[in-house]
N, CA, C and O atoms as CSV, one atom per row, in Angstrom:
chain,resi,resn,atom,element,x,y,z
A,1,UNK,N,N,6.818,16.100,-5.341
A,1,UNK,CA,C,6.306,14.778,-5.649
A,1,UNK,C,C,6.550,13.874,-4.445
A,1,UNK,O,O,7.441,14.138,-3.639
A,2,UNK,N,N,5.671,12.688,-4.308
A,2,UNK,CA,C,5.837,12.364,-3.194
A,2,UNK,C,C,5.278,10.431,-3.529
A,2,UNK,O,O,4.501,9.988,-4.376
A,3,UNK,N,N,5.993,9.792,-2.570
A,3,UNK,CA,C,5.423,8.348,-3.101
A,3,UNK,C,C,4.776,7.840,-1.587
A,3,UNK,O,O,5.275,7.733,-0.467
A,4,UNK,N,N,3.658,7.632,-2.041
A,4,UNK,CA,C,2.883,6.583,-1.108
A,4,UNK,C,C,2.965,5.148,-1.000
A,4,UNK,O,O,2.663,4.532,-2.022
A,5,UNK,N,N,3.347,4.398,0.137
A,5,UNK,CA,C,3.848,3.218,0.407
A,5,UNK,C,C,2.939,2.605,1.210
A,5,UNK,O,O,3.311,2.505,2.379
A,6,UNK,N,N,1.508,2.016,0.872
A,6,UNK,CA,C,0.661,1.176,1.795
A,6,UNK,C,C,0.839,-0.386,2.399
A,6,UNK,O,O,0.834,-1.289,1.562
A,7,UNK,N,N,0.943,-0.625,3.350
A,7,UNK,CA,C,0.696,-2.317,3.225
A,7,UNK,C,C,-0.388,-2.701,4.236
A,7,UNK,O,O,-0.341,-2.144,5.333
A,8,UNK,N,N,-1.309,-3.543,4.006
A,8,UNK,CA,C,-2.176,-3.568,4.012
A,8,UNK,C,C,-3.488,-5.346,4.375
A,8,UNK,O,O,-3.291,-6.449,3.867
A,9,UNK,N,N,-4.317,-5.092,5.061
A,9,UNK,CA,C,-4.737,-6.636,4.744
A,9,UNK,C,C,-5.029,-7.380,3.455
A,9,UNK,O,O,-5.410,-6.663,2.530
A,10,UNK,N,N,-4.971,-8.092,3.324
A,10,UNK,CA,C,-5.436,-8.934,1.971
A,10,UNK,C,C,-7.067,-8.832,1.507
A,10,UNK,O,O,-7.570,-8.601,0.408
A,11,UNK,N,N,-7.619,-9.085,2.727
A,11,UNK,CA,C,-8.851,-9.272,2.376
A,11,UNK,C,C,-9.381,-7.563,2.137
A,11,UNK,O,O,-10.562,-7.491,1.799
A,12,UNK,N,N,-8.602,-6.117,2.283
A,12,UNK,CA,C,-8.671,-5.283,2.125
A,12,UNK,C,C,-8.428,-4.614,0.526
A,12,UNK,O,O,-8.645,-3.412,0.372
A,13,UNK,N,N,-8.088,-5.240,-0.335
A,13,UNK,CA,C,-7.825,-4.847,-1.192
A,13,UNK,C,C,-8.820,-4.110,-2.150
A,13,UNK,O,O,-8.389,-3.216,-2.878
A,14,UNK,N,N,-10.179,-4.473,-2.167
A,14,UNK,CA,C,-11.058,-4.036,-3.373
A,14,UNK,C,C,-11.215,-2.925,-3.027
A,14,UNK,O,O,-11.360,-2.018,-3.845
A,15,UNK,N,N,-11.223,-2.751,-1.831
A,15,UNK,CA,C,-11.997,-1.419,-1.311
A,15,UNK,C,C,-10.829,-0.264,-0.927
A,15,UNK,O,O,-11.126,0.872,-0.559
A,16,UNK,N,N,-9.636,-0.687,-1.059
A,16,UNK,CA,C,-8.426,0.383,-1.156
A,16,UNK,C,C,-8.591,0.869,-2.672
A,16,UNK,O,O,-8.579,2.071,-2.936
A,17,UNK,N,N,-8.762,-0.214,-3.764
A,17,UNK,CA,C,-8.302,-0.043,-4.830
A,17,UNK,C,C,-9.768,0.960,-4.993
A,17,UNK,O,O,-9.612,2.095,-5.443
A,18,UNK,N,N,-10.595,0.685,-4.769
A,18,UNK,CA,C,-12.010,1.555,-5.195
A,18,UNK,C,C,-12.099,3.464,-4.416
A,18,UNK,O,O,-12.357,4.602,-4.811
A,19,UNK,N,N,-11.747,2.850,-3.307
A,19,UNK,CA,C,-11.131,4.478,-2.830
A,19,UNK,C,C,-10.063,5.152,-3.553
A,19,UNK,O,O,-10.402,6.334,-3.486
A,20,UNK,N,N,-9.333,5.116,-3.989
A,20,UNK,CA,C,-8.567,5.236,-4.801
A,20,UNK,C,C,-8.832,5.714,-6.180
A,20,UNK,O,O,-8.319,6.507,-6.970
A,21,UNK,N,N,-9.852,4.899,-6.143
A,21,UNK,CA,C,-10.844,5.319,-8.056
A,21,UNK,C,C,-11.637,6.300,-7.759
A,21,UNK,O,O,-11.945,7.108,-8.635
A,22,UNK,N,N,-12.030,6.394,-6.700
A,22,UNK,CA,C,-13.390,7.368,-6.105
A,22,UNK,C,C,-12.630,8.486,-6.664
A,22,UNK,O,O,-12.965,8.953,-7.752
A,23,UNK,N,N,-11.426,9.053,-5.878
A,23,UNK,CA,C,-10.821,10.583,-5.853
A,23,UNK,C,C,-9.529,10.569,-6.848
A,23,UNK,O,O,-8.520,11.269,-6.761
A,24,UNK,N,N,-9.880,9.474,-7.914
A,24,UNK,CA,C,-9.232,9.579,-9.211
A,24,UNK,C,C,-7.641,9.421,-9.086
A,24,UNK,O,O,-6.902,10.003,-9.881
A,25,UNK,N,N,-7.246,8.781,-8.272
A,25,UNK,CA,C,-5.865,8.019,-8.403
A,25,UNK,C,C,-5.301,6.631,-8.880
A,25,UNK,O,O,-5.175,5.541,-8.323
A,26,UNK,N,N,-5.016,7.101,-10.117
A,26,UNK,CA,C,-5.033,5.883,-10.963
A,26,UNK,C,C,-3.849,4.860,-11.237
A,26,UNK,O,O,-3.849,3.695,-11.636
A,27,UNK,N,N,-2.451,6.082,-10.726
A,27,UNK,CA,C,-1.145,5.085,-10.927
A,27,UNK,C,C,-1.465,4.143,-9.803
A,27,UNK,O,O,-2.390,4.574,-9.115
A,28,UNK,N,N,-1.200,3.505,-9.584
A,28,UNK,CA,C,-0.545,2.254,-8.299
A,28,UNK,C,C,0.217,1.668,-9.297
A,28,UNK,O,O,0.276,1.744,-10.525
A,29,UNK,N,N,0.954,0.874,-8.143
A,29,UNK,CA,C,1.318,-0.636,-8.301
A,29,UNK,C,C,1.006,-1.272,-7.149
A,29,UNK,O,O,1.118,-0.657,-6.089
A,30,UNK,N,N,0.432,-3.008,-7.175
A,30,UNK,CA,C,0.353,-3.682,-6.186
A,30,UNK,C,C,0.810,-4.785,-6.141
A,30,UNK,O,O,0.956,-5.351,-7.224
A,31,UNK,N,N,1.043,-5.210,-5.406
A,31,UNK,CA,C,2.150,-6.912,-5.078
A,31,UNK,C,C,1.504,-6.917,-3.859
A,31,UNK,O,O,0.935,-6.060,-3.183
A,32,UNK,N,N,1.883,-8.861,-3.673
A,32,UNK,CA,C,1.944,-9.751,-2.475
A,32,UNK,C,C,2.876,-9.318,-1.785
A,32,UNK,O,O,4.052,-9.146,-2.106
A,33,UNK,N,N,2.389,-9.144,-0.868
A,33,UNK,CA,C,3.737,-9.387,0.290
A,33,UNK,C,C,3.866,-10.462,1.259
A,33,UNK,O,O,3.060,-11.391,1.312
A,34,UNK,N,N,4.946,-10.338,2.086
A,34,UNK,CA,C,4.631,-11.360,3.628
A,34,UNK,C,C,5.384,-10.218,4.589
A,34,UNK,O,O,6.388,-9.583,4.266
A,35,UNK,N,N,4.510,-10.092,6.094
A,35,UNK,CA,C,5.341,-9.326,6.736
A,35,UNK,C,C,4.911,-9.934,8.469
A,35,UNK,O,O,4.167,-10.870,8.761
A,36,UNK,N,N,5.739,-8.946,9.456
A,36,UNK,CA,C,4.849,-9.378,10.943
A,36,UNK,C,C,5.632,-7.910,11.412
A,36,UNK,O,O,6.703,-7.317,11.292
A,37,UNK,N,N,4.198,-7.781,12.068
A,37,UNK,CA,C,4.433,-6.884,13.359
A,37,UNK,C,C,3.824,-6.785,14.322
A,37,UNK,O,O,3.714,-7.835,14.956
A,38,UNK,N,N,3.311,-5.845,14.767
A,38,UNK,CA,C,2.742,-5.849,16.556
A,38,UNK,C,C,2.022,-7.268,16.457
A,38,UNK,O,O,2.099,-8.099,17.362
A,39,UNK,N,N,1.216,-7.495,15.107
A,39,UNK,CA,C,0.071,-8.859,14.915
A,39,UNK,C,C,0.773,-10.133,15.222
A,39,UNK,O,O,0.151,-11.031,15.789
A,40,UNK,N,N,2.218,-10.304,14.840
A,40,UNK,CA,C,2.920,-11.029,15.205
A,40,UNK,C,C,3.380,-12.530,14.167
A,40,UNK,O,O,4.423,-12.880,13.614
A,41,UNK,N,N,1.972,-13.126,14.283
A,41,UNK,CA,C,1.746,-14.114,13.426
A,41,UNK,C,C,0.697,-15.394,13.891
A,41,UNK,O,O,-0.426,-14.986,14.187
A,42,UNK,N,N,0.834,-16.454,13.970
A,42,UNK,CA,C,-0.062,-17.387,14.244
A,42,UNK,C,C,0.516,-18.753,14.171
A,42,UNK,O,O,1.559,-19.011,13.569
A,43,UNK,N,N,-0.257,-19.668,14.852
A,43,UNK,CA,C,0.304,-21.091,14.664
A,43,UNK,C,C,-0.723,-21.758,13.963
A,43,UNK,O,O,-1.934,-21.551,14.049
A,44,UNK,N,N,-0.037,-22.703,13.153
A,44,UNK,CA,C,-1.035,-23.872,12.607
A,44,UNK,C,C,-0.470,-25.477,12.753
A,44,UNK,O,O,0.718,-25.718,12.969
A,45,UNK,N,N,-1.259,-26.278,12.637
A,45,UNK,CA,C,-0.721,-27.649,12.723
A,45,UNK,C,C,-0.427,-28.052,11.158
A,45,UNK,O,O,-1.273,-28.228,10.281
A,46,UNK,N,N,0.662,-28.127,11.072
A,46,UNK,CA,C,1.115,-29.275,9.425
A,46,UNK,C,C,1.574,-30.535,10.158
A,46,UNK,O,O,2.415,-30.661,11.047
A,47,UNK,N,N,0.528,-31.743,9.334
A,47,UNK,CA,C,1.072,-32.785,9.514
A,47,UNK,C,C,1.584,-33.811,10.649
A,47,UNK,O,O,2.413,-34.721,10.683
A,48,UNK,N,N,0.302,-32.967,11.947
A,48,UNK,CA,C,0.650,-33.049,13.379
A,48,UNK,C,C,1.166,-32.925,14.258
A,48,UNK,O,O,1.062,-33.584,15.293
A,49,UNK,N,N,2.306,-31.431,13.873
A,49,UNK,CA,C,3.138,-30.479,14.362
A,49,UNK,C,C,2.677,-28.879,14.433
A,49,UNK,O,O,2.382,-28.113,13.516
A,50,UNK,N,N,2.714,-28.731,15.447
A,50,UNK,CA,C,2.526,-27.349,15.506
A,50,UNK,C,C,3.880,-26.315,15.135
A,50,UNK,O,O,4.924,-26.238,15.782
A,51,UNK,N,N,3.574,-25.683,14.097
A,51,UNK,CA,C,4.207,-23.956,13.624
A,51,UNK,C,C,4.064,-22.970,13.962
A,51,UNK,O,O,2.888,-22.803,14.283
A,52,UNK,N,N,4.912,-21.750,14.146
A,52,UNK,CA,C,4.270,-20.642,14.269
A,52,UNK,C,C,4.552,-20.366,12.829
A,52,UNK,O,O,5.460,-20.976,12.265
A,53,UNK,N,N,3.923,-19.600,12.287
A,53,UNK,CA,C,3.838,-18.761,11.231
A,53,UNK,C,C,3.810,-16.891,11.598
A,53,UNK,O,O,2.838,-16.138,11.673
A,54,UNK,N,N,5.117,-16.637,11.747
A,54,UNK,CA,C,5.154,-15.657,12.146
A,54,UNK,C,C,5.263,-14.417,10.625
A,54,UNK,O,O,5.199,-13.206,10.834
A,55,UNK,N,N,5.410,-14.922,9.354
A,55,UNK,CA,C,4.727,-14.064,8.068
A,55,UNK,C,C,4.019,-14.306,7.886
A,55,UNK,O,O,3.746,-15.499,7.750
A,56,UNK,N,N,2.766,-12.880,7.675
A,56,UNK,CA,C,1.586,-13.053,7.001
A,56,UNK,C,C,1.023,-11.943,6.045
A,56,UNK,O,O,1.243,-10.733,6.001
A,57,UNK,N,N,0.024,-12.969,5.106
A,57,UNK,CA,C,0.440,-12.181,3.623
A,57,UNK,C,C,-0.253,-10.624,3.812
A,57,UNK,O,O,-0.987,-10.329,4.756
A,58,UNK,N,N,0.034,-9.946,3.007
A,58,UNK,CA,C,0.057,-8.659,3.245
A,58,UNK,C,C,-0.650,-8.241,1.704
A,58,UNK,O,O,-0.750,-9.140,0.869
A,59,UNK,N,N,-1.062,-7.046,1.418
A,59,UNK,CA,C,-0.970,-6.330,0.275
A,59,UNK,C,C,0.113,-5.042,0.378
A,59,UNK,O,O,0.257,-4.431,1.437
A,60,UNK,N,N,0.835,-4.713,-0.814
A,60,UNK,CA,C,1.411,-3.535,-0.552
A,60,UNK,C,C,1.076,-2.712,-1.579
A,60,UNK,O,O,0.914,-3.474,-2.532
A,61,UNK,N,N,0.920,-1.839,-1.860
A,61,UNK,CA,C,0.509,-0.373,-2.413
A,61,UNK,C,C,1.617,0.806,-2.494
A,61,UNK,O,O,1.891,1.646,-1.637
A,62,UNK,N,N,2.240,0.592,-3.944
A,62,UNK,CA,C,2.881,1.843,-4.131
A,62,UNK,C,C,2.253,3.213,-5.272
A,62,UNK,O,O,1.746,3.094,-6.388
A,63,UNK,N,N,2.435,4.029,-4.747
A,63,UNK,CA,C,1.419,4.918,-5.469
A,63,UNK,C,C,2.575,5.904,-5.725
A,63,UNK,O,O,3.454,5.688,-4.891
A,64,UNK,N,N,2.915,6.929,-6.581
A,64,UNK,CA,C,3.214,8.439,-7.134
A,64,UNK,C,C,2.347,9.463,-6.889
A,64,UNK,O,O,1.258,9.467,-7.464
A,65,UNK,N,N,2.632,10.288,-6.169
A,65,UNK,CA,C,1.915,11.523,-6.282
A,65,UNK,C,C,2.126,12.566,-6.703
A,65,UNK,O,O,3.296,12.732,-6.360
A,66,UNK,N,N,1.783,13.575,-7.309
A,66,UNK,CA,C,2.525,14.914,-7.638
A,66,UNK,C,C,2.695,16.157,-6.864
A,66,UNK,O,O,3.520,17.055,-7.028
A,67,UNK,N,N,1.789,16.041,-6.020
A,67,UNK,CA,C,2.011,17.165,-4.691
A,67,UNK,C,C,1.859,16.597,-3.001
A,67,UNK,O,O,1.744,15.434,-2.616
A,68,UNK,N,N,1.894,17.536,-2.399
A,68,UNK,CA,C,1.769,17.154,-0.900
A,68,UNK,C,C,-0.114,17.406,-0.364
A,68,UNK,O,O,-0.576,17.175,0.753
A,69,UNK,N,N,-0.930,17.984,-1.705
A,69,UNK,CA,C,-2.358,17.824,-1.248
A,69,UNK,C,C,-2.601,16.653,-1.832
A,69,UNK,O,O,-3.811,16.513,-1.650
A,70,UNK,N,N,-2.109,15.452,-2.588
A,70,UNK,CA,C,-2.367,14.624,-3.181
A,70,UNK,C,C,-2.364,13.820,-2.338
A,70,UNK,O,O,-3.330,13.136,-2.002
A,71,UNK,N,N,-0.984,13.786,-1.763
A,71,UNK,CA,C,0.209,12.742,-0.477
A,71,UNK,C,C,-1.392,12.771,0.435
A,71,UNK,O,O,-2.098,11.765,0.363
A,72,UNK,N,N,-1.800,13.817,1.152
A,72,UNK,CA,C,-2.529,13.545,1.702
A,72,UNK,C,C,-3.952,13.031,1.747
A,72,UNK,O,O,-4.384,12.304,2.642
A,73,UNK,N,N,-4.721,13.518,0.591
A,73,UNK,CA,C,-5.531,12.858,0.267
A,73,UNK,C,C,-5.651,10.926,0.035
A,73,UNK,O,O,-6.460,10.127,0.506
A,74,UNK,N,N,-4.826,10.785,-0.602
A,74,UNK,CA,C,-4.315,9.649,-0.903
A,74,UNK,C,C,-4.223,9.067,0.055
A,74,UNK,O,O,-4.807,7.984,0.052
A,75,UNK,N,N,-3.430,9.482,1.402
A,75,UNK,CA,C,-3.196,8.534,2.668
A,75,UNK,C,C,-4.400,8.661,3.608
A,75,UNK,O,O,-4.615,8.026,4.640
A,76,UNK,N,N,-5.237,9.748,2.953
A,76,UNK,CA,C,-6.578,9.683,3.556
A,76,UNK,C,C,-7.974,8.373,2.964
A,76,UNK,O,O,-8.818,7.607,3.430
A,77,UNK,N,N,-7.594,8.696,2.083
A,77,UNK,CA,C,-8.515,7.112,1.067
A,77,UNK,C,C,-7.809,5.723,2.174
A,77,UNK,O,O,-8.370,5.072,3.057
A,78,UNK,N,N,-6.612,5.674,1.734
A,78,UNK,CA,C,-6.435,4.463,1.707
A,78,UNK,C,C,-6.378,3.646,3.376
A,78,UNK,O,O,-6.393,2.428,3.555
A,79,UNK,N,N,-6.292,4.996,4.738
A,79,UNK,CA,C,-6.693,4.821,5.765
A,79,UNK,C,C,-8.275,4.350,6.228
A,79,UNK,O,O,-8.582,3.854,7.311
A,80,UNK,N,N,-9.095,4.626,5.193
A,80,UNK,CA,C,-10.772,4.939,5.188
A,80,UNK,C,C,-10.867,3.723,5.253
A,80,UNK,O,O,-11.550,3.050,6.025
A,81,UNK,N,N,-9.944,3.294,4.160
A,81,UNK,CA,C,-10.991,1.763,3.382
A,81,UNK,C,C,-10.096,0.814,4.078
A,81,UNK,O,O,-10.680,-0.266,3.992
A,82,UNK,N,N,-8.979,0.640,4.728
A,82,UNK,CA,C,-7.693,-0.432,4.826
A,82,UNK,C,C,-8.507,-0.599,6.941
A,82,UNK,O,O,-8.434,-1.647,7.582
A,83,UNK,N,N,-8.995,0.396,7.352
A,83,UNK,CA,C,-9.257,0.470,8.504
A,83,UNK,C,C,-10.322,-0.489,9.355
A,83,UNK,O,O,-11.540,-0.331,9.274
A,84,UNK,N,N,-9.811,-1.307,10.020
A,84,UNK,CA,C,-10.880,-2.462,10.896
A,84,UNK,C,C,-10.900,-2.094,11.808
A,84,UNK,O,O,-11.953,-2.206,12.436
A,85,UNK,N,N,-9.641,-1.372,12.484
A,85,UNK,CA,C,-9.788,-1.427,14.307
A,85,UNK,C,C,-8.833,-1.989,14.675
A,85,UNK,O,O,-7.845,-1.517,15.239
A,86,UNK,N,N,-9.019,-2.874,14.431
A,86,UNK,CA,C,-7.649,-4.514,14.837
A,86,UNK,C,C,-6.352,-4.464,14.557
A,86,UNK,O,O,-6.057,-3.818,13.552
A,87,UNK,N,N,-5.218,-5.122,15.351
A,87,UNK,CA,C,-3.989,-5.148,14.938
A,87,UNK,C,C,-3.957,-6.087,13.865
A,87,UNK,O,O,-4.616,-7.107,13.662
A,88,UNK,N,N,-2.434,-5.144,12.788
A,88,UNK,CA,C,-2.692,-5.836,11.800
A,88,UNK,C,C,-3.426,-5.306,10.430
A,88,UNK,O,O,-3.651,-5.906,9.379
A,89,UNK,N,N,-3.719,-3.957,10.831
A,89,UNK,CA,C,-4.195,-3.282,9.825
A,89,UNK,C,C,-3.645,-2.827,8.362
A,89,UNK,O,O,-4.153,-2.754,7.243
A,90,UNK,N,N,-2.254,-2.537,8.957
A,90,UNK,CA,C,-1.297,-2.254,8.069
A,90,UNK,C,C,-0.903,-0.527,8.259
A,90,UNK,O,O,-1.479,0.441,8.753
A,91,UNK,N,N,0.284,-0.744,7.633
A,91,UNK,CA,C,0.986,0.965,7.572
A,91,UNK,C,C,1.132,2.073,6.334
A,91,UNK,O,O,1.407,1.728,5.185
A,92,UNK,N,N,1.005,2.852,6.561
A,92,UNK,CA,C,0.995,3.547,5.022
A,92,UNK,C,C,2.631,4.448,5.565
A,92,UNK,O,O,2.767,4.830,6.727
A,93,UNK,N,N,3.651,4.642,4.562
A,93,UNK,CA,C,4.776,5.066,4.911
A,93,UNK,C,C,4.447,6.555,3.450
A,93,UNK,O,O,3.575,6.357,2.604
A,94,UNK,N,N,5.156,7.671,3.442
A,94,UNK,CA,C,5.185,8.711,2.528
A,94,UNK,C,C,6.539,8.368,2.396
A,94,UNK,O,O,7.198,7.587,3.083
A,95,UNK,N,N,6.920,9.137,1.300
A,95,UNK,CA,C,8.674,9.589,0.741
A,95,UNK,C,C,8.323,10.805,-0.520
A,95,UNK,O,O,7.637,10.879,-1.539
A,96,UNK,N,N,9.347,11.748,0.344
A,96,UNK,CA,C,9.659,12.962,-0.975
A,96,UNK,C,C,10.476,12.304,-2.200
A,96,UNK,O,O,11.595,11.814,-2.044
A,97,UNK,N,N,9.797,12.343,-3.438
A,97,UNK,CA,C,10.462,11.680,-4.359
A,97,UNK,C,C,11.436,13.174,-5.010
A,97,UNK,O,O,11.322,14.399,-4.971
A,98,UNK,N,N,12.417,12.134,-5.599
A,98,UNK,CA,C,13.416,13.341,-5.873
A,98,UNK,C,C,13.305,13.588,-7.667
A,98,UNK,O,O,13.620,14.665,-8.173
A,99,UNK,N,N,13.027,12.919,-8.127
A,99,UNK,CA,C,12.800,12.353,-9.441
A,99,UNK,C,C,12.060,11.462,-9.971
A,99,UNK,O,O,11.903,10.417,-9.339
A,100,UNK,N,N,11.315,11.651,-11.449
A,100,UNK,CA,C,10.815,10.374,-11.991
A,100,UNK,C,C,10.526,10.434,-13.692
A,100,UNK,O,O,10.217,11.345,-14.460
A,101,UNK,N,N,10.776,9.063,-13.843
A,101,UNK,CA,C,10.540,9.603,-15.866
A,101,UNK,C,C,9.804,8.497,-16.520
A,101,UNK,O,O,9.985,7.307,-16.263
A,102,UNK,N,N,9.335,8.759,-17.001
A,102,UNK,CA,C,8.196,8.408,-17.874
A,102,UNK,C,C,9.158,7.633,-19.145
A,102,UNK,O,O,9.647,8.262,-20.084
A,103,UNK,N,N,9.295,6.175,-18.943
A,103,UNK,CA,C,10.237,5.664,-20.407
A,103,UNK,C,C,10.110,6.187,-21.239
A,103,UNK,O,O,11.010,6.958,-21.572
A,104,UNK,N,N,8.691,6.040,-22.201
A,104,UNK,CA,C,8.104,5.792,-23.141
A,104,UNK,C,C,8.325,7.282,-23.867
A,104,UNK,O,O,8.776,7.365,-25.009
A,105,UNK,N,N,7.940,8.493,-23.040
A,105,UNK,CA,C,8.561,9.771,-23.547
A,105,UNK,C,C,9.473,10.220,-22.755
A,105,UNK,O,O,9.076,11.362,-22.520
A,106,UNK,N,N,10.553,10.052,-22.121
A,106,UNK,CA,C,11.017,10.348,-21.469
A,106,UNK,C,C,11.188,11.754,-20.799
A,106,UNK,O,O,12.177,12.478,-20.685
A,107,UNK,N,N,9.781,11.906,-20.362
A,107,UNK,CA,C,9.029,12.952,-19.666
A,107,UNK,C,C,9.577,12.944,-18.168
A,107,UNK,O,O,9.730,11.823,-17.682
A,108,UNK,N,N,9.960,14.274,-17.203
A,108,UNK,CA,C,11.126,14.134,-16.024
A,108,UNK,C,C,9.977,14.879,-15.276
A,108,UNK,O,O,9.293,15.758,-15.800
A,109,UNK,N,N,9.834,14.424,-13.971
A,109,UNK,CA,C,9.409,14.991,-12.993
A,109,UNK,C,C,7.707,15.021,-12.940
A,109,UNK,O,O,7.189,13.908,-12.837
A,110,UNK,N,N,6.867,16.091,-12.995
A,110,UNK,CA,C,5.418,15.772,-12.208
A,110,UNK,C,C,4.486,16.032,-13.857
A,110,UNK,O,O,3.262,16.149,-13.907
A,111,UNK,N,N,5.292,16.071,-14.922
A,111,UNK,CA,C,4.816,15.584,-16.138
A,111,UNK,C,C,4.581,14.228,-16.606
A,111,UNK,O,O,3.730,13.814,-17.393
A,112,UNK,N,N,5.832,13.391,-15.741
A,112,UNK,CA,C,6.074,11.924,-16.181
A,112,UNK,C,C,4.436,11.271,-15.207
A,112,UNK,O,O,3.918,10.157,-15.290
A,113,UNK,N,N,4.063,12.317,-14.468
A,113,UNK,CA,C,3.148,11.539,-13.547
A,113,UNK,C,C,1.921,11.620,-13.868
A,113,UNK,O,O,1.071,10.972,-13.256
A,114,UNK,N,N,1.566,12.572,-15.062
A,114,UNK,CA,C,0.288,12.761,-15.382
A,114,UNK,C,C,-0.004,12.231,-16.464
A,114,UNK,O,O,-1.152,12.316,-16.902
């Protein structure tokens, strides 16, 4: 089992989430984020002062997978659709999950995932 960790542009989101539906991956979770990297950040004027705004909002994408042809598929979607060119695109991170359970039946491992 394996967990997929996307983060991502904002204005990228429909089309992660729709790749995703295409090749039938249905767990996520998604949240706001704020982050900076190579992109850095930006300045704006508040109030006739200039800022940098060095966080900027992000999407993040956590997904479950049950195998390592999944892991990849999965980081293959979400590269397709998250992809402009530009810095700032965002990162997709993997992790071997060691465990997982399903509350509701407390179903353990790549049962809890289906």
């Amino acid at each position: 089992m394996y967990k997929v960790e996307a983060i991502i542009r904002e204005e990228k989101l429909q089309e992660v989430k729709a790749a995703l539906q295409a090749i039938e991956v249905n767990g996520i979770t998604v949240s706001q984020v704020m982050g900076c990297g190579a992109q850095g950040g930006y300045k704006e004027t508040v109030r006739g002062t200039e800022i940098d705004i060095n966080l900027i909002p992000k999407i993040k994408f956590d997904i479950a997978v049950s195998s390592e042809e999944w892991k990849d598929k999965t980081i293959e979607a979400i590269s397709r659709a998250a992809n402009t060119g530009e810095i700032g695109d965002g990162k997709i991170f993997s992790y071997k999950l060691e465990d997982v359970m399903r509350i509701r039946t407390r179903e353990t491992g790549v049962a809890a995932l289906n």
